[in-house]
Structures are given as C-alpha cells and as structure tokens.
TIGUKOL-870833 format. One record per residue (C-alpha): x, y, z. Coordinates in nm, 2 decimals, always signed. Layout:
// residues N
<pt x="X" y="Y" z="Z"/>
...
This chain:
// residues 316
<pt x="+0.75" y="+4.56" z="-8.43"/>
<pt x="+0.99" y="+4.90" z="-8.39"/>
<pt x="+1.06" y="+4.93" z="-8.73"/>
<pt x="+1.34" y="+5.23" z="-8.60"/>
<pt x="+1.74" y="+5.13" z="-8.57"/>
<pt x="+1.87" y="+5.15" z="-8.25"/>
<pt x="+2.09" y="+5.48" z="-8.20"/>
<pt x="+2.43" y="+5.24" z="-8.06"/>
<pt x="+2.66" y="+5.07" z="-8.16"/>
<pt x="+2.71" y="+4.70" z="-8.08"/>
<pt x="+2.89" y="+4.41" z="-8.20"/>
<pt x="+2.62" y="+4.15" z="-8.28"/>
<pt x="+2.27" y="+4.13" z="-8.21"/>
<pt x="+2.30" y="+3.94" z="-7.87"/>
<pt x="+2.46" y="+4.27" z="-7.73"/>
<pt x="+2.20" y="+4.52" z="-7.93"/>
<pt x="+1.88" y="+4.25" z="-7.75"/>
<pt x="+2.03" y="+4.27" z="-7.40"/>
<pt x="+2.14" y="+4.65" z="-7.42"/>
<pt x="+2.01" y="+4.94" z="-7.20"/>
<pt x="+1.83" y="+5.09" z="-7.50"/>
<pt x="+1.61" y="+4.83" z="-7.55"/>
<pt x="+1.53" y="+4.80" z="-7.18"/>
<pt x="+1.42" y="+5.13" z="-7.26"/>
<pt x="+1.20" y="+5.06" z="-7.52"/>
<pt x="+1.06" y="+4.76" z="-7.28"/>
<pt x="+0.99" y="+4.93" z="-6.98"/>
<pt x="+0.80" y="+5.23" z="-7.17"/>
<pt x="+0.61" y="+4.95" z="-7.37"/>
<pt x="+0.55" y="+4.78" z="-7.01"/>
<pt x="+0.40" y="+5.13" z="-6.87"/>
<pt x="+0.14" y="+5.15" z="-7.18"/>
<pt x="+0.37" y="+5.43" z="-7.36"/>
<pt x="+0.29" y="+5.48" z="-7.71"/>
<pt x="+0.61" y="+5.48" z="-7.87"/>
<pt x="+0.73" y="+5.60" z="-8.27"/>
<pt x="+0.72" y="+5.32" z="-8.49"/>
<pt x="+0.48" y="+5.10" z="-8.30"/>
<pt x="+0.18" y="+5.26" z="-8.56"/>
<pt x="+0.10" y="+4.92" z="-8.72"/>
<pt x="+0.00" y="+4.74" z="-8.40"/>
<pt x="-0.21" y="+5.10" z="-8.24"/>
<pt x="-0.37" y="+5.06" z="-8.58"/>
<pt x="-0.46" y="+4.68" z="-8.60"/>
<pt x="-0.55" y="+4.71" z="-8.24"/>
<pt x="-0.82" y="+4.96" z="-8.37"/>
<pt x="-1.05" y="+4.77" z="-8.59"/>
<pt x="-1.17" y="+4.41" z="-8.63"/>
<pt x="-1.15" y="+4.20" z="-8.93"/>
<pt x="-0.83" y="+4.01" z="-8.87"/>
<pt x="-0.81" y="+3.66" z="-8.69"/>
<pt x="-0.49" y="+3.80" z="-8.50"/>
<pt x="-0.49" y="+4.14" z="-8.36"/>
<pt x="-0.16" y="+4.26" z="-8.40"/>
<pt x="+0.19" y="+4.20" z="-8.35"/>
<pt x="+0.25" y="+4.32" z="-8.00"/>
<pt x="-0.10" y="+4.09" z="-7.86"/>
<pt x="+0.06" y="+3.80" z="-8.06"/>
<pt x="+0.37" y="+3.84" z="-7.92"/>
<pt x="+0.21" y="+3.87" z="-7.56"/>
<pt x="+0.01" y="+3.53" z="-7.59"/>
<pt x="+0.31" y="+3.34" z="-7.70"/>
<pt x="+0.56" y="+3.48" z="-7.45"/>
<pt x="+0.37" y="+3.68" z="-7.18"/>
<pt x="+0.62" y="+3.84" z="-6.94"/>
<pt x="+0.92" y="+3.63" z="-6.90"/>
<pt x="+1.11" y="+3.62" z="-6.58"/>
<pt x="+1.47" y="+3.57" z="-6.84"/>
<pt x="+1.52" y="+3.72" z="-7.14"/>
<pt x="+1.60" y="+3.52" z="-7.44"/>
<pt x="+1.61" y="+3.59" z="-7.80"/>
<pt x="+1.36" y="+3.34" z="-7.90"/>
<pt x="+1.22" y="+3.49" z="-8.21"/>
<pt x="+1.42" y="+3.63" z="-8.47"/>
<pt x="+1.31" y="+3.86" z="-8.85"/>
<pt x="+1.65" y="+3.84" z="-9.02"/>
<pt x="+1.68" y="+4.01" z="-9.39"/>
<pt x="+2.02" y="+3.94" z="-9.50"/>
<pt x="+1.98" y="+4.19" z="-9.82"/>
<pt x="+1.80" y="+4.40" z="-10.04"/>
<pt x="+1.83" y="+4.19" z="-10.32"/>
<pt x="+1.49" y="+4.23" z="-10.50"/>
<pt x="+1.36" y="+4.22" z="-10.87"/>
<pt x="+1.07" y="+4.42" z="-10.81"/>
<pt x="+1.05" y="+4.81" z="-10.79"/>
<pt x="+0.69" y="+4.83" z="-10.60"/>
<pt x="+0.54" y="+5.20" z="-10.56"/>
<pt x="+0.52" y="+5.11" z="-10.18"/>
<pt x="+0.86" y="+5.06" z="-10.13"/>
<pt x="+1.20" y="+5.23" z="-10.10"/>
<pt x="+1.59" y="+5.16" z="-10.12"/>
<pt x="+1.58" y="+5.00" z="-9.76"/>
<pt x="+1.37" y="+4.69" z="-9.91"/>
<pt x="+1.47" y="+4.66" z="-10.25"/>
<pt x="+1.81" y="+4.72" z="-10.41"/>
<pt x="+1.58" y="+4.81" z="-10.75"/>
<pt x="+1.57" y="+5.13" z="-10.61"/>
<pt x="+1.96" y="+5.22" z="-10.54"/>
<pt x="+2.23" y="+5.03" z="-10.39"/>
<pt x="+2.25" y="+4.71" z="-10.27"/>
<pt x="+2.30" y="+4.64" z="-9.88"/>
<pt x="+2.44" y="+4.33" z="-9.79"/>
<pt x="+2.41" y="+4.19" z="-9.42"/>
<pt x="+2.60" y="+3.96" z="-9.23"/>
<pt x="+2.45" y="+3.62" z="-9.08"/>
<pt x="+2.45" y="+3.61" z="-8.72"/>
<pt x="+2.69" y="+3.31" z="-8.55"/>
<pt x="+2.51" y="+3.03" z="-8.57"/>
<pt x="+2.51" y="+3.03" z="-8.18"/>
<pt x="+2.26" y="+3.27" z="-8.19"/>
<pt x="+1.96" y="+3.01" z="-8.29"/>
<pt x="+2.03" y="+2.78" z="-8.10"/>
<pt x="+1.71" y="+2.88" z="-7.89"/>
<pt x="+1.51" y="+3.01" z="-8.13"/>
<pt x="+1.10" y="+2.89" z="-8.17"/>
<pt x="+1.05" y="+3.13" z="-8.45"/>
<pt x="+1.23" y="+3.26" z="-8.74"/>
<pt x="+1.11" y="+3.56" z="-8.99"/>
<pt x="+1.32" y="+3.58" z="-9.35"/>
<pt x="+1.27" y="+3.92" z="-9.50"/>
<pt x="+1.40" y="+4.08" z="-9.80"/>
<pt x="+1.45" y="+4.22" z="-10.07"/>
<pt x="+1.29" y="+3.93" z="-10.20"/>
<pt x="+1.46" y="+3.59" z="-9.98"/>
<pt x="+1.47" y="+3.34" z="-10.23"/>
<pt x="+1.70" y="+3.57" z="-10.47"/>
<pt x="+1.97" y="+3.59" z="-10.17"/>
<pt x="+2.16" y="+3.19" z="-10.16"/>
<pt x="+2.23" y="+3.34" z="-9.76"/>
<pt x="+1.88" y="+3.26" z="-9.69"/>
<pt x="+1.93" y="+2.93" z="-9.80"/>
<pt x="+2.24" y="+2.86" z="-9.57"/>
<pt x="+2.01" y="+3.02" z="-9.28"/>
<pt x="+1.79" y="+2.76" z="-9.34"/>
<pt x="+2.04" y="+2.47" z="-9.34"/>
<pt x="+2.21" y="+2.63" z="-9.01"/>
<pt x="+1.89" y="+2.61" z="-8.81"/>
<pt x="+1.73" y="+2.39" z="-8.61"/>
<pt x="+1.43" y="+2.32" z="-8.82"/>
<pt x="+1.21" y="+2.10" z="-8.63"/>
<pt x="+1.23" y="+2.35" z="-8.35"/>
<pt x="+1.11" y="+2.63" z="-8.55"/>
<pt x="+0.76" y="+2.78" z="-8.68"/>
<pt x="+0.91" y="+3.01" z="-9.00"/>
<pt x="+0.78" y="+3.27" z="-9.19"/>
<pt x="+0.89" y="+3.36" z="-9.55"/>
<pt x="+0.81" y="+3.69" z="-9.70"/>
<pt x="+0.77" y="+3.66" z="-10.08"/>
<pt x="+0.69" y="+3.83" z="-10.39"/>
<pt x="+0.60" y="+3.52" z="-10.54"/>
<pt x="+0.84" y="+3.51" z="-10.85"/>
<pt x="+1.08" y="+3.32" z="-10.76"/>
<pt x="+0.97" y="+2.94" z="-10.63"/>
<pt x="+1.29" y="+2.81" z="-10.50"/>
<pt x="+1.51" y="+2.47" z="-10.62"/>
<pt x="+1.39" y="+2.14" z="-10.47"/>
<pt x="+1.69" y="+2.17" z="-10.18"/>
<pt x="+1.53" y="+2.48" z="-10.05"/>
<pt x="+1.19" y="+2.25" z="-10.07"/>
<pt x="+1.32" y="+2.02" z="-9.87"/>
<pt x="+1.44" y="+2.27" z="-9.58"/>
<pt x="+1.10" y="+2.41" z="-9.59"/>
<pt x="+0.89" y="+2.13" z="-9.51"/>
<pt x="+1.15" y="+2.01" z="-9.21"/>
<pt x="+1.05" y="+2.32" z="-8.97"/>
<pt x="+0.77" y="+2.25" z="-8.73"/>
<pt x="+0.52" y="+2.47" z="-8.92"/>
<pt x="+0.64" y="+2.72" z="-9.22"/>
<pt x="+0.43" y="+3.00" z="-9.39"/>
<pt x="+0.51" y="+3.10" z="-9.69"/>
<pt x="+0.35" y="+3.48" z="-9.72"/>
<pt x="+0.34" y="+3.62" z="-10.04"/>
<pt x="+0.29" y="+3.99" z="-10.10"/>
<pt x="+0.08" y="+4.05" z="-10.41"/>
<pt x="-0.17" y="+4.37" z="-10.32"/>
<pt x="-0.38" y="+4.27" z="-10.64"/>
<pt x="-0.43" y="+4.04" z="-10.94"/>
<pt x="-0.38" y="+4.11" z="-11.29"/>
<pt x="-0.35" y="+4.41" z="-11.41"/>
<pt x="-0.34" y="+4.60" z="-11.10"/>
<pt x="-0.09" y="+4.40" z="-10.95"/>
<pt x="+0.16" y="+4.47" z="-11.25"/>
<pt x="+0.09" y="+4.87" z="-11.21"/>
<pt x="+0.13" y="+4.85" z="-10.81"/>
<pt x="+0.42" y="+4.63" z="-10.82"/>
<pt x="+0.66" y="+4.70" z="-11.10"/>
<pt x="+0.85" y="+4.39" z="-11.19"/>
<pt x="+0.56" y="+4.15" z="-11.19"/>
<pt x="+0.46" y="+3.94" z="-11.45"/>
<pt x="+0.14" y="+3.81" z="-11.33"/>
<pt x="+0.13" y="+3.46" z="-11.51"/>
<pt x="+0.45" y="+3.41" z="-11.35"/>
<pt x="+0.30" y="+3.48" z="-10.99"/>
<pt x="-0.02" y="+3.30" z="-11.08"/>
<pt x="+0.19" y="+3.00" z="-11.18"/>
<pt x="+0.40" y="+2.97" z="-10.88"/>
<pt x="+0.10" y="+3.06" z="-10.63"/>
<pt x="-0.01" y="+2.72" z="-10.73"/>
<pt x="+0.28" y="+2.52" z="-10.70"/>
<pt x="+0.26" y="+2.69" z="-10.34"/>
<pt x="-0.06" y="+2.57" z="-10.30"/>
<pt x="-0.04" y="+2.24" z="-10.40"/>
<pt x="+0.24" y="+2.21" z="-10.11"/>
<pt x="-0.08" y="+2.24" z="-9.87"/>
<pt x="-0.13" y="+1.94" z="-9.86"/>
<pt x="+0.18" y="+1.85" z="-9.65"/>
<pt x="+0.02" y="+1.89" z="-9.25"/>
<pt x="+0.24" y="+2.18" z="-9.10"/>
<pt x="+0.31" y="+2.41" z="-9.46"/>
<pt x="+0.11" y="+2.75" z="-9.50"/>
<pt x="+0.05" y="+2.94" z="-9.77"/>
<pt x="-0.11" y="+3.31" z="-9.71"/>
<pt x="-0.16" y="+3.52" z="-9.97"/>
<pt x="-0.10" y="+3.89" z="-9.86"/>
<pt x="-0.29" y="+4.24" z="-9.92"/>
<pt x="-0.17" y="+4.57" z="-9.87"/>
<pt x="-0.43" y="+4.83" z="-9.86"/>
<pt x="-0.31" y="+5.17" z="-10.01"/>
<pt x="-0.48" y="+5.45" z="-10.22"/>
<pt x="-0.48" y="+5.30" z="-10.55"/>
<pt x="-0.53" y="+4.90" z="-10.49"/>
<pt x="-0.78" y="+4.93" z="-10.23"/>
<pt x="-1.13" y="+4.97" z="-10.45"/>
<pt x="-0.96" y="+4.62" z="-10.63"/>
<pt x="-0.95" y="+4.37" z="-10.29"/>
<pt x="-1.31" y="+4.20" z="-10.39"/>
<pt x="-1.15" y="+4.05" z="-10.70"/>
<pt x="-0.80" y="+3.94" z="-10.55"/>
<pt x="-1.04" y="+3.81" z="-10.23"/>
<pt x="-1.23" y="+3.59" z="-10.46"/>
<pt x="-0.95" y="+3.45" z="-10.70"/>
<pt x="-0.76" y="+3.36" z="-10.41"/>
<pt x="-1.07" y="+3.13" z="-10.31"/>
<pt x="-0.98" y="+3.09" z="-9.88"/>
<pt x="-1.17" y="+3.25" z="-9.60"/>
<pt x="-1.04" y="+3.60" z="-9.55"/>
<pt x="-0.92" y="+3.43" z="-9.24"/>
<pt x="-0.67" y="+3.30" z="-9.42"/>
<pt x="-0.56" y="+3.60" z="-9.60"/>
<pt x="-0.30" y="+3.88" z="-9.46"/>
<pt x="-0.40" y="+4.21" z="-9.50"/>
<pt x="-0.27" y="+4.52" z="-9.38"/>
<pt x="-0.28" y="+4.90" z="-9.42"/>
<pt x="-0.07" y="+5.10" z="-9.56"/>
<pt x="+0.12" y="+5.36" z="-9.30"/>
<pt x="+0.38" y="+5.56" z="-9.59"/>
<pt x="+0.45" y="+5.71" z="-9.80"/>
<pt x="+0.16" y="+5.96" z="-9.72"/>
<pt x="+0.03" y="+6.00" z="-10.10"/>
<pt x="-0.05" y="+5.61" z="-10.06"/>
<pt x="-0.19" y="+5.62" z="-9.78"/>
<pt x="-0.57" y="+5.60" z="-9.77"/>
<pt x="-0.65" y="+5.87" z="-9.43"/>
<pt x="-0.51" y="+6.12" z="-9.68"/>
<pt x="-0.81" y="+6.09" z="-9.93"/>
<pt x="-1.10" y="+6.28" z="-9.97"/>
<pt x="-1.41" y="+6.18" z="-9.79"/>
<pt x="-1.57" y="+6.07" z="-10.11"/>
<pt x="-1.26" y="+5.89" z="-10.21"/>
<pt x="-1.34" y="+5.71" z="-9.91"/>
<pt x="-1.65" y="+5.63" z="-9.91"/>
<pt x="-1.58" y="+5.49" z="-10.28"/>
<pt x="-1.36" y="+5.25" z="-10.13"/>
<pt x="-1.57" y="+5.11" z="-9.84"/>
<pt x="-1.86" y="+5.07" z="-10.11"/>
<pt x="-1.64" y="+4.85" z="-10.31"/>
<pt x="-1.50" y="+4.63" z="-10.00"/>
<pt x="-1.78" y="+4.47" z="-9.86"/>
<pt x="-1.59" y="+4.17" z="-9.71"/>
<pt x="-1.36" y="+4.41" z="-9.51"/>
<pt x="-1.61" y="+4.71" z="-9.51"/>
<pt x="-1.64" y="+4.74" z="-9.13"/>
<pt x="-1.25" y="+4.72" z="-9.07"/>
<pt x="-1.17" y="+5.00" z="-9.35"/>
<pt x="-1.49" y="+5.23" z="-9.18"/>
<pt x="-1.29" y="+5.24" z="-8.89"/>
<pt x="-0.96" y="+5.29" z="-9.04"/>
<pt x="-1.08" y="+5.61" z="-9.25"/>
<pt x="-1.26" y="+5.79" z="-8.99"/>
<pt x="-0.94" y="+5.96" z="-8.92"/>
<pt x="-0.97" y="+6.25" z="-9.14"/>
<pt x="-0.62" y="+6.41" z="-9.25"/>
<pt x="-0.73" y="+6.54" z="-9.61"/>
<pt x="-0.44" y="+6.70" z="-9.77"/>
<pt x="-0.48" y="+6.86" z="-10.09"/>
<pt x="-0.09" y="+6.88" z="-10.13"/>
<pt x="-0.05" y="+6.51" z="-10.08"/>
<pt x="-0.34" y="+6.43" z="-10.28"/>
<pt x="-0.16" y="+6.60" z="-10.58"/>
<pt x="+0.12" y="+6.39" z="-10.56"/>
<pt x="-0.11" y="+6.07" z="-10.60"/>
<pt x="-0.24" y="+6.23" z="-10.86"/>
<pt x="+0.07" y="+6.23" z="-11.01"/>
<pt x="+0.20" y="+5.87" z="-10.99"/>
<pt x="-0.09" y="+5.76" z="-11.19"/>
<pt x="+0.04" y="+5.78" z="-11.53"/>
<pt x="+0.04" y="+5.50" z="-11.73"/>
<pt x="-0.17" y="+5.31" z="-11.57"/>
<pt x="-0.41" y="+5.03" z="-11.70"/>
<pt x="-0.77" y="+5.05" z="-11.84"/>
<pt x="-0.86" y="+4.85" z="-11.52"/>
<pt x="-0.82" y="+5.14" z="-11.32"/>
<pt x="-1.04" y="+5.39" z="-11.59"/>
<pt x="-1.34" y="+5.40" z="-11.34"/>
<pt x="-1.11" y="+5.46" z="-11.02"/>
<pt x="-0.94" y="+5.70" z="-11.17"/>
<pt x="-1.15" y="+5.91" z="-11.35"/>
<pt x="-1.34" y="+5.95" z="-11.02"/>
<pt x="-1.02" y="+6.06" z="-10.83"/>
<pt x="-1.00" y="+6.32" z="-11.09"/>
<pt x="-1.35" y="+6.43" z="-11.03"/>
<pt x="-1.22" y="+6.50" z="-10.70"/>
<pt x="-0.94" y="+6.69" z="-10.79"/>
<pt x="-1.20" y="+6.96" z="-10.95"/>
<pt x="-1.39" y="+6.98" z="-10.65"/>
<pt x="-1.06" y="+7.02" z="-10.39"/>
C-alpha cells in the first residue's frame, strides 16, 4: 500500500493508475527498492504471527506480474465522515478532528473490471455514497472489504448488498474491549460496539460473509490484547492485527526496554511476533514525554500500566 498522494495532477483515477509516476513507483518496487510509505509491508514481512504476510505478498499471489495492466482492485474512501475522535488518528480519517473532505465517486465505468473493492472511511456506513457504491457494482464479481468502527450496523438495504458480493469482510477496528477501548477510541460506547459485533456475527452463518475483528497495537493498548483475544473467542487466525507506525509517541519501538518487555510478558499469544517488532531500539526520552502526557483521564483499568510507565519516567 503507498499510503503517499501522487505529486500530478490528473483527471480521474484511470489517468493517475496508467501515469508515468506510478510506472515509477512499479519499476523501483520491481527492482527490490525500498520505497517511503511501503513501512507496513517491510514490517509484516519481518515477523510471523499473521496467516497473511503482508499486502505487497498478497497482492503478488493474486495477480503476480501481469502482462496488461488493469485496475482490478480498488480502496475507495468517499469521506471523512466519522463519529469517532481515536488517539491514533488525524483529520485525514476522521472529520472529528477538523473539516470534512468530501470525495467524488469514480464513473461507474471504472468497475466494471474490478475483483476486489476496499470501502474506507471516516467511518463508511455514516457516508449514504458508500451505499450507492455498493448498488453501482457488480456484486457477484467482487470479494469486498468494509472498514468499520462498529457503531453503526447499517439498514437492511445495505444488508442485502452485502451478502450479494462473492465474499465480503466486514473488518471492524476496535484496538481493545471495555474500558480501554472507550479511552483509545474516543466516541465509543462499548455496549453499543458489543451489541452490533454480534449482530455481525450472527451474519456468519451466511457461506461467503466475514467478520474480522481488528487490533492495532500501539503504546498504550498493547499490554490489554489477551483480554480482547479471548472475548472475541476465534483463532487469532481469524483476527487482524497490526502495528502501529505514527504518530511516534504511540508507537511501541519508542518505549523503554522495560516498557517492552512488560508488554511481551503480557502477550503471550502474539509474544514471538511483538519480540521481533521491539528489537529495534529507538528510545526517545522526548517522545516518551509526550505519551506521558496523553494519559490523563484515563481509566482505573490502565492503574497497573500506567503506574509502571511512570516508574520509568524516574529512571529516564
């Protein structure tokens, strides 16, 4: 995934796909360049734990090399629109954080050839253009992703769409239960998310619907994965996880060995996978501060946790 706009400008995203800067971008990818922006998949391709590797091998096994390119998979976020102000986010995913930016839909043209489809946010079901995306495309055709915060479970129309794709995945972003969940991810009302995780679940049962419940690791959730891992109840197989890149305060390489150490005791499912992640030592004590500094507030399930980042504080 190269999470960095392109520099030009073009019309539509047919001219931006088949444009000399992305043939760029291709042929430095082809010659085993490591390019800004491609971190998630160097860091997935670095430790074990997940039942697929990362993006870029994924994209690989499903498409190899081919001899004409075609836009055949497509991430489309058609807004910001979000109800949820999360401490790993910023005004480019969620309009609780400033403005709200408002895309236009591509001409329906566009997925004609499509075999998979990616709705983003803001939070999709809060943006009716989603819905008309879904109506537009050819649904049997398609394996689809939604990315969720879970508080919103959509009107039986929307339903219906949903189970009409080839395969669809609902993933929804949680990074925690309970308490922690409502201090990470301001806006969440856990009994709401609890509730709706369920009615999720119970569409399981229909052959070719998914629902993935999904983890971010970062420097205040991560001792807390056990808990969300077991009230959850699937294989952690089944669950996404990932690690948290930025901001730098949240993200664990930046925390004292200790800190570390503390964290990797408390994760024994994923134990090996975070060893390999935190060997990377860039302690920094200014950065550290600033974590310090979001935790105010915070819940009496983090007490322990944070107590004994404060211990740390003394000794750096």
């Amino acid at each position: 995934m190269y999470y960095f706009p392109l520099d030009g400008e073009y019309k539509d995203v047919e001219e931006a796909f088949h444009s000399w800067e992305m043939e760029e971008i291709r042929i430095k990818m082809r010659r085993g360049e490591k390019l800004k922006g491609c971190e998630k998949c160097y860091i997935d391709e670095h430790h074990d734990g997940k039942h697929w590797t990362s993006y870029r091998k994924q994209f690989d096994e499903w498409y190899g090399q081919p001899d004409d390119l075609e836009i055949r998979s497509l991430e489309i976020s058609t807004s910001n629109i979000c109800n949820f102000k999360c401490m790993t986010c910023n005004e480019r995913f969620s309009s609780m954080f400033g403005p709200t930016n408002k895309n236009e839909l591509p001409d329906p043209s566009l997925y004609e050839k499509l075999d998979r489809l990616k709705l983003l946010g803001g939070e999709p079901f809060l943006d009716q253009k989603n819905k008309k995306i879904l109506s537009q495309v050819p649904r049997e055709n398609i394996e689809l992703m939604v990315v969720s915060n879970g508080s919103i479970f959509p009107d039986d129309e929307t339903i219906k769409y949903l189970q009409e794709f080839k395969t669809t995945s609902i993933n929804i972003s949680m990074d925690g239960i309970g308490e922690v969940a409502e201090f990470v991810r301001h806006g969440t009302k856990w009994s709401r998310i609890e509730r709706n995780f369920r009615r999720w679940e119970q569409l399981r049962d229909h052959p070719k619907f998914f629902v993935q419940p999904h983890f971010v690791f970062h420097s205040i959730n991560a001792p807390f994965f056990e808990e969300f891992y077991e009230w959850v109840g699937t294989p952690v197989k089944d669950i996404s996880w990932d690690f948290l890149i930025g901001p730098k305060h949240l993200n664990m390489q930046y925390l004292p060995v200790d800190v570390k150490k503390y964290i990797i005791d408390h994760n024994p499912t994923l134990g090996d996978a975070l060893s390999k992640y935190l060997v990377e030592f860039k302690f920094d004590g200014d950065i550290f501060t600033k974590l310090m500094s979001t935790l105010k507030n915070y819940p009496a399930k983090l007490d322990e946790y944070v107590e004994f980042l404060y211990g740390r504080v003394a000794r750096h």
